[in-house]
Each structure stands twice: as C-alpha cells, then as structure tokens.
C-alpha positions in Angstrom: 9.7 -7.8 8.4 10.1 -5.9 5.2 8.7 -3.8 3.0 7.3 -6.7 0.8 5.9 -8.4 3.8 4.2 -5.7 5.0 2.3 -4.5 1.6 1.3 -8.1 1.0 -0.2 -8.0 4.8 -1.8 -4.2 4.2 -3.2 -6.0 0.2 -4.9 -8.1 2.3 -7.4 -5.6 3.9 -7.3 -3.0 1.1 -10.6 -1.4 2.5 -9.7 -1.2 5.7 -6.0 -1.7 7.2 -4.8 -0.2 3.6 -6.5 2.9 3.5 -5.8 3.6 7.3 -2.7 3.3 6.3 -2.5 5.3 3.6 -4.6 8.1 5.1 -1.4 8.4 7.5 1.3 8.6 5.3 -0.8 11.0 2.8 -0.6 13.4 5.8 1.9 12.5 8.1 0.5 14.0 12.2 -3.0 13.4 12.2 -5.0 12.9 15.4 -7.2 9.7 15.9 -10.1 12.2 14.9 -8.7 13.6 11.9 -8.3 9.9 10.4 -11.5 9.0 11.6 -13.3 11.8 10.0 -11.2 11.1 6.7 -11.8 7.3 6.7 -15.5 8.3 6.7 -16.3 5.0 9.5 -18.9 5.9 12.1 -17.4 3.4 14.8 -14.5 4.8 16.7 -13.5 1.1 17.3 -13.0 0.1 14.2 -10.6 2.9 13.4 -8.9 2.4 16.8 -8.8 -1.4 16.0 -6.9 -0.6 12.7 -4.8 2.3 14.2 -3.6 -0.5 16.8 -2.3 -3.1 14.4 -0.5 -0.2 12.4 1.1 0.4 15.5 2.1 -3.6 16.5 3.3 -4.1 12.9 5.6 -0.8 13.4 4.4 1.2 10.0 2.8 4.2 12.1 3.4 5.6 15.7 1.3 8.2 18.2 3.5 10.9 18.8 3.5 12.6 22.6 0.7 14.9 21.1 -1.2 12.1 20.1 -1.0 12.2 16.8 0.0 9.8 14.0 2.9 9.3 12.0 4.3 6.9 9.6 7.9 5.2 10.8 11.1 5.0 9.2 9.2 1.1 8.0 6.0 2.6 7.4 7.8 5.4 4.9 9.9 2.9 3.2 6.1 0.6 2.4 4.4 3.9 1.3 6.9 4.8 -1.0 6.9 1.4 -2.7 3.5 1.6 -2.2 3.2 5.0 -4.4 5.4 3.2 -6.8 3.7 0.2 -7.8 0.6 2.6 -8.3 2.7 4.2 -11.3 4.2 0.9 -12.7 1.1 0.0 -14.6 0.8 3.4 -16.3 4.6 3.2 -17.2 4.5 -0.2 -18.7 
C-alpha cells in the first residue's frame, strides 16, 4: 500500500489509530508504556489493540528492546502527514 492509502486508513480513526500513530513517529523508540501514558487511555488493551494494527499495516515495529519505531512506510506517511498539516496555513 502507499502513503495515500495508509493516511486515508489512519483519517479514519483520527482519535485513536491516528494519534497512536503519531505519538510514535513524534518520538521514534518508545515502550508500550511510554505511549500508553502519552495517549492518556486507561485500558492497556486498547493501546495494545492499536499498537497491533500499526504493526500488520507495517507503519511502526517493536524493536528487540521492545520498543516502537516508525518504518521506512511509516516515515514516508508521517512526513506527508506533517505536510498536509502546513498546506492550509500556506495557501
């Protein structure tokens, strides 16, 4: 898939598979803790849930330390992802 596939799938759960998402690639090697506790969600599941399908779509990966990264994929959608945040300022 590309890029646009995969921001149109991530637009579709802005609150959730979004700003997992995005708490990642803001700070590439954070634990399963660390995104938890920045995502602000009570239920471990639910973070585990959406750390999953980050994984199966191939935008993130768990590193052998267990911590999570953005892939070569996942860097390419957050960049376009940071620049369709500035296109409406520019225009």
């Amino acid at each position: 898939m590309g890029a646009t596939e995969d921001i149109e799938w991530l637009n579709q759960d802005e609150g959730g598979l979004k700003r997992i998402f995005l708490i990642v690639a803001e700070k590439d090697g954070r634990s399963a803790r660390e995104i938890k506790e920045a995502y602000g969600q009570a239920d471990w599941w639910i973070v585990k849930g959406y750390l999953k399908l980050l994984s199966d779509r191939g935008l993130i990966a768990e590193d052998a330390s267990g911590r999570y990264r953005t892939t070569e994929s996942g860097s390419k959608v957050a960049g376009n992802l940071k620049a369709l945040k500035y296109i409406p300022e520019v225009v």
